[in-house]
C-alpha positions as CSV (number, residue, x, y, z in Angstrom):
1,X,0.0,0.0,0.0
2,X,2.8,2.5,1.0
3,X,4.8,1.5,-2.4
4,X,1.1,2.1,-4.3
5,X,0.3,5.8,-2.3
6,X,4.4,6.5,-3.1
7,X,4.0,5.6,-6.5
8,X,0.8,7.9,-7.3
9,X,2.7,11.0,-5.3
10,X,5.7,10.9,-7.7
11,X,3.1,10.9,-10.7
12,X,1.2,13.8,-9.5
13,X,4.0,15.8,-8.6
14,X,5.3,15.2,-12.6
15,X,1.9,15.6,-13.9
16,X,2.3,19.3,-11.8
17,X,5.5,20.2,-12.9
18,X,4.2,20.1,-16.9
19,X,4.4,23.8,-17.6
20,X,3.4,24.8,-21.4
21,X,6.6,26.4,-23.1
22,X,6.0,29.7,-25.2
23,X,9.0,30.9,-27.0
24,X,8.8,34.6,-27.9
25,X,10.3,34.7,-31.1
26,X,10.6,38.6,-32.5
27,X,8.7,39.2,-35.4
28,X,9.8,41.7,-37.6
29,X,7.6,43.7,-40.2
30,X,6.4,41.5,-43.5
31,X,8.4,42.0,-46.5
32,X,8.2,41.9,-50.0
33,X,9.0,38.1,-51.7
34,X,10.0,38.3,-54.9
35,X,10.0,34.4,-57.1
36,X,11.1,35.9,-60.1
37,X,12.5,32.9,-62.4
38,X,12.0,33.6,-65.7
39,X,12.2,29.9,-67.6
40,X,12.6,29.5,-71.7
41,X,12.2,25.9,-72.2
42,X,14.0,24.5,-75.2
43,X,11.6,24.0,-77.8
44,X,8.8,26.5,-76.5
45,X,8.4,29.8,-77.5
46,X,8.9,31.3,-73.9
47,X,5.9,33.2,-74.1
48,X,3.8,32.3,-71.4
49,X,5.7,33.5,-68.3
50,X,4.6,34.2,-64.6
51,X,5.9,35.5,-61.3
52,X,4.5,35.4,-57.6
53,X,4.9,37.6,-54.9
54,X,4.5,36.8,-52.0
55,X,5.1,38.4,-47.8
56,X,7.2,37.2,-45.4
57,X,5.3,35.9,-42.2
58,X,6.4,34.4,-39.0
59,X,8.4,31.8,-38.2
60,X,5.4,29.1,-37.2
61,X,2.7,30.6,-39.2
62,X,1.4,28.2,-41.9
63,X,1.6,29.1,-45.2
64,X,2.3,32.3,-47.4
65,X,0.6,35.5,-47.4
66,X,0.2,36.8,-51.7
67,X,1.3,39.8,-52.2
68,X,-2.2,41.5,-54.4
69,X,-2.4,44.6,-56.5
70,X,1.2,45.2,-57.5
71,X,2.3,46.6,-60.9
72,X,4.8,44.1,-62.3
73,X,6.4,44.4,-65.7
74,X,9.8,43.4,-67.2
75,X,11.4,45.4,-70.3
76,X,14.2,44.8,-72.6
77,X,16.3,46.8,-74.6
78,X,14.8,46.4,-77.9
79,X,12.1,48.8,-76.4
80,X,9.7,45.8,-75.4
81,X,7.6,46.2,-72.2
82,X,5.9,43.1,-71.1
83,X,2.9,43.7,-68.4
84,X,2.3,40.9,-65.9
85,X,-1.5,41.0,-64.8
86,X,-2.6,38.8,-61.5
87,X,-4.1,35.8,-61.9
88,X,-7.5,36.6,-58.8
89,X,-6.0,37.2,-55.5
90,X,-3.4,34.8,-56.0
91,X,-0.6,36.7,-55.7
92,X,0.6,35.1,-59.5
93,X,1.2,37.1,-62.1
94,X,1.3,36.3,-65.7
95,X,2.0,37.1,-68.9
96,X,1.3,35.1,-72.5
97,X,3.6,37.5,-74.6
98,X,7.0,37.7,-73.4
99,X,9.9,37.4,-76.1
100,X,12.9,35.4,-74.6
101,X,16.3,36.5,-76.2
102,X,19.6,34.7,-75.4
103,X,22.0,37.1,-73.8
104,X,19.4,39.4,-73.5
105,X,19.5,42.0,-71.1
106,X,15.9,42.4,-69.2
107,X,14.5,44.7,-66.3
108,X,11.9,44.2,-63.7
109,X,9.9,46.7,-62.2
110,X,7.0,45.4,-59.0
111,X,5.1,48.6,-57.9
112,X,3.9,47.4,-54.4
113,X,2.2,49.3,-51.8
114,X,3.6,52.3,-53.0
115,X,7.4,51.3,-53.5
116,X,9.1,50.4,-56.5
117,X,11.6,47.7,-56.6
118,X,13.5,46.8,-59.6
119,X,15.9,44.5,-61.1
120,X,18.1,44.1,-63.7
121,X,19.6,40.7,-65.2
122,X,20.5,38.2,-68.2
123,X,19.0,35.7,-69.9
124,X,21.4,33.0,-70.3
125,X,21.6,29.8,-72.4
126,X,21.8,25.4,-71.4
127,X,23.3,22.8,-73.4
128,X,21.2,20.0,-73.8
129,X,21.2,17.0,-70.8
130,X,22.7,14.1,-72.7
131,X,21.8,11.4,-70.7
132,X,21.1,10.2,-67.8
133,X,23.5,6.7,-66.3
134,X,21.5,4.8,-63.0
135,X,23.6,3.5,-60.1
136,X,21.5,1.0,-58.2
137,X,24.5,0.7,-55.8
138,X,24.3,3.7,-54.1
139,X,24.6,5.7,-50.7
140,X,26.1,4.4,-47.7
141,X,24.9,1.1,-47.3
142,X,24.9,0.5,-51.0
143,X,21.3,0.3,-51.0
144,X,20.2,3.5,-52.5
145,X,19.5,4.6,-56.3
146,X,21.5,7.2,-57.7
147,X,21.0,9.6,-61.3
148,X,23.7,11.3,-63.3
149,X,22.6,14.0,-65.9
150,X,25.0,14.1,-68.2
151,X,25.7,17.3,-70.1
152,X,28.2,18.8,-72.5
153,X,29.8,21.9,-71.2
154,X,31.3,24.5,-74.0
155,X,34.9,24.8,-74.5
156,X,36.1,28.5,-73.2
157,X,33.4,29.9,-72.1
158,X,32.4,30.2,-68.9
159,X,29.2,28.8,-67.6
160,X,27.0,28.7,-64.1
161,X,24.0,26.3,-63.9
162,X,21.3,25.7,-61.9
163,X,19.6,21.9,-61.7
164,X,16.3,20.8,-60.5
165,X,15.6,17.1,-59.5
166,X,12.0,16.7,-58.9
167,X,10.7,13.0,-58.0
168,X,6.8,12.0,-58.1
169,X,7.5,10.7,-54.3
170,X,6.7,13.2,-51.7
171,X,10.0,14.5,-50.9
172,X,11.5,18.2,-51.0
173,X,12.8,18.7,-54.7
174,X,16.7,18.5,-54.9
175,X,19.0,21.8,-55.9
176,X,22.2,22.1,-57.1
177,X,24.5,24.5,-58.5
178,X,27.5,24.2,-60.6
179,X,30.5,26.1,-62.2
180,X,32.9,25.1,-64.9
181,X,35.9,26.4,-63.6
182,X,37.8,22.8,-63.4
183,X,35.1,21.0,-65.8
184,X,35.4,23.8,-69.2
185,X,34.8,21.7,-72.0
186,X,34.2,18.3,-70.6
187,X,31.2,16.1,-70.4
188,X,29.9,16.1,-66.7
189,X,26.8,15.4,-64.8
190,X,24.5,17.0,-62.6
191,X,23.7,14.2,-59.1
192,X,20.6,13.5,-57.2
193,X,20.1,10.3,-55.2
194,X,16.9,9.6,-52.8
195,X,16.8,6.8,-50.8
196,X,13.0,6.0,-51.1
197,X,13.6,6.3,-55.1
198,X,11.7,2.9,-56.5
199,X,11.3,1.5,-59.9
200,X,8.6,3.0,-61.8
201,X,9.1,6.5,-60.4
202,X,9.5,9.7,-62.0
203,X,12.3,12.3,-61.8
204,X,11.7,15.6,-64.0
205,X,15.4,17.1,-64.7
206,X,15.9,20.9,-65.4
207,X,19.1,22.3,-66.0
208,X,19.0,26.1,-66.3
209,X,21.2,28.6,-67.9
210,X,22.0,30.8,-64.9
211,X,24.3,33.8,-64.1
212,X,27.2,34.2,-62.1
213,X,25.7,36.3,-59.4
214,X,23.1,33.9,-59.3
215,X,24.9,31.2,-58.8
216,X,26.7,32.7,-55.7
217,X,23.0,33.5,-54.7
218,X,22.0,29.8,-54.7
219,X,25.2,28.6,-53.6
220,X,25.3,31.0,-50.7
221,X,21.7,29.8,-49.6
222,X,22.7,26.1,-49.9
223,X,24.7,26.4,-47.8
224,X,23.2,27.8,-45.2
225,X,20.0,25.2,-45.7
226,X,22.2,22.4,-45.5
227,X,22.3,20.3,-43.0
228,X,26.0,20.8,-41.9
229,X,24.7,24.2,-41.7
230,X,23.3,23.6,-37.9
231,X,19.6,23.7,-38.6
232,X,16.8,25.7,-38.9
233,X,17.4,27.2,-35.8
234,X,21.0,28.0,-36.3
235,X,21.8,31.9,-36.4
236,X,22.5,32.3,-40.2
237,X,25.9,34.3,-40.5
238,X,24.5,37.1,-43.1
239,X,21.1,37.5,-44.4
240,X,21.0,36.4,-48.1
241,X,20.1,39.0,-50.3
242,X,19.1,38.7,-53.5
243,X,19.6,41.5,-56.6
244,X,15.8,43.3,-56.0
245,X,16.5,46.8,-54.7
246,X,13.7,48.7,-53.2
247,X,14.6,52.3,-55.0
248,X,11.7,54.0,-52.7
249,X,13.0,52.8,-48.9
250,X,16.5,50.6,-49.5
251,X,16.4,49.4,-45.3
252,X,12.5,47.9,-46.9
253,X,14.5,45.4,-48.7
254,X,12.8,42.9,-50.6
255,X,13.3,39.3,-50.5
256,X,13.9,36.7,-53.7
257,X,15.6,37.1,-56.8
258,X,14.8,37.7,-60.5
259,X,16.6,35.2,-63.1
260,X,15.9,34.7,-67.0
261,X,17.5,30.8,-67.8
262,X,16.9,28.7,-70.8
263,X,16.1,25.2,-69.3
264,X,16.3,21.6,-70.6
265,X,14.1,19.0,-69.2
266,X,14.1,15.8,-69.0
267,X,11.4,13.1,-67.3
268,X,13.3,10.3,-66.4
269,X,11.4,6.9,-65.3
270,X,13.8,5.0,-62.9
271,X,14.2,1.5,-64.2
């Protein structure tokens, strides 16, 4: 009896000491997101285009906030102005016209509660994916199914690219960035392995055309994302800033970036 009566006081006293937690995380005014990626498929015309804007909200609040009623627009310098209208309340903007020009220069312009933010940056072109080799022998145990997207690089020139893997399984898409500094000229591949991958599933490939500055933009927030990186409650070391400048309030900087990349795509079953 004296065990039983012992027993129940030690579970009280724990059931007591639960106290409910709140962590007071500082939450700063929203600001302007800017998804900006620009994509000329090979083989399309490019004309059907779109861009989302979006505000920043607190760290454990679910889901986005759209950014509505902005003035978007992009020009180039052949005099074009292409007007992006929003698709409802969305926060999507589209627009069905757009001319896409290798090596052309382009402009955006987002008119948003009454500041204007611009950018400013180059479409660039891809080389084809060649193919795409399966390891079945991959990862640490061996066990895990690995893709190489082999591509072509061109000899002397320098190049940045951006690859998307993107798996019918419900996992996070898988990004990566590459350079040609100590691969100009050579056949190389871009790799994604997932260890739930399964026969029968599909992987959509794009490799995009990027810049240099958005390469260091990607690579930059890679890094930080990563897991080596400490987590998502790690204390970033800078905050990673993207080439949008509001030219109304420049301490109201926005968020995102705006990119114009030729893609090549390839839907790969894995055997």
């Amino acid at each position: 009896m004296k065990k039983i009566l012992s027993l129940l006081i030690i579970l009280i006293t724990f059931h007591n000491c639960e106290d409910v937690i709140e962590v007071d995380l500082n939450e700063a005014p929203p600001r302007l997101v800017i998804d900006a990626g620009i994509r000329w498929f090979k083989n399309t015309t490019g004309n059907e285009q779109s861009i989302r804007l979006s505000l920043t909200s607190p760290f454990f609040s679910e889901g986005t906030q759209p950014a509505n009623n902005a003035l978007v627009s992009i020009s180039d310098t052949n005099g074009n102005t292409f007007n992006f209208v929003e698709d409802g309340a969305t926060g999507i903007y589209r627009n069905s016209s757009f001319i896409p020009v290798i090596d052309g220069i382009y402009v955006l312009s987002v008119f948003y509660n009454n500041e204007l933010y611009t950018a400013t940056e180059t479409l660039k072109s891809v080389v084809p994916i060649d193919f795409v080799e399966q390891r079945d022998d991959g990862g640490f145990l061996g066990e895990d199914i690995e893709l190489k997207a082999f591509y072509t690089d061109p000899v002397n020139i320098e190049n940045f690219y951006f690859f998307e893997f993107i798996s019918d399984i419900p996992v996070i898409p898988t990004l990566e960035v590459y350079e040609d500094r100590f691969t100009d000229g050579n056949q190389i591949f871009g790799f994604y392995t997932e260890e739930d991958l399964e026969s029968g599933d599909l992987v959509t490939i794009r490799n995009h055309g990027i810049s240099e500055r958005f390469y260091q933009f990607m690579f930059t927030l890679l890094q930080q994302g990563s897991e080596d990186s400490g987590g998502p409650f790690e204390t970033q070391p800078a905050t990673v800033r993207g080439n949008c400048i509001n030219q109304t309030n420049a301490d109201n900087f926005p968020f995102g970036y705006f990119r114009l990349s030729e893609v090549d795509e390839v839907v790969y079953t894995v055997q």
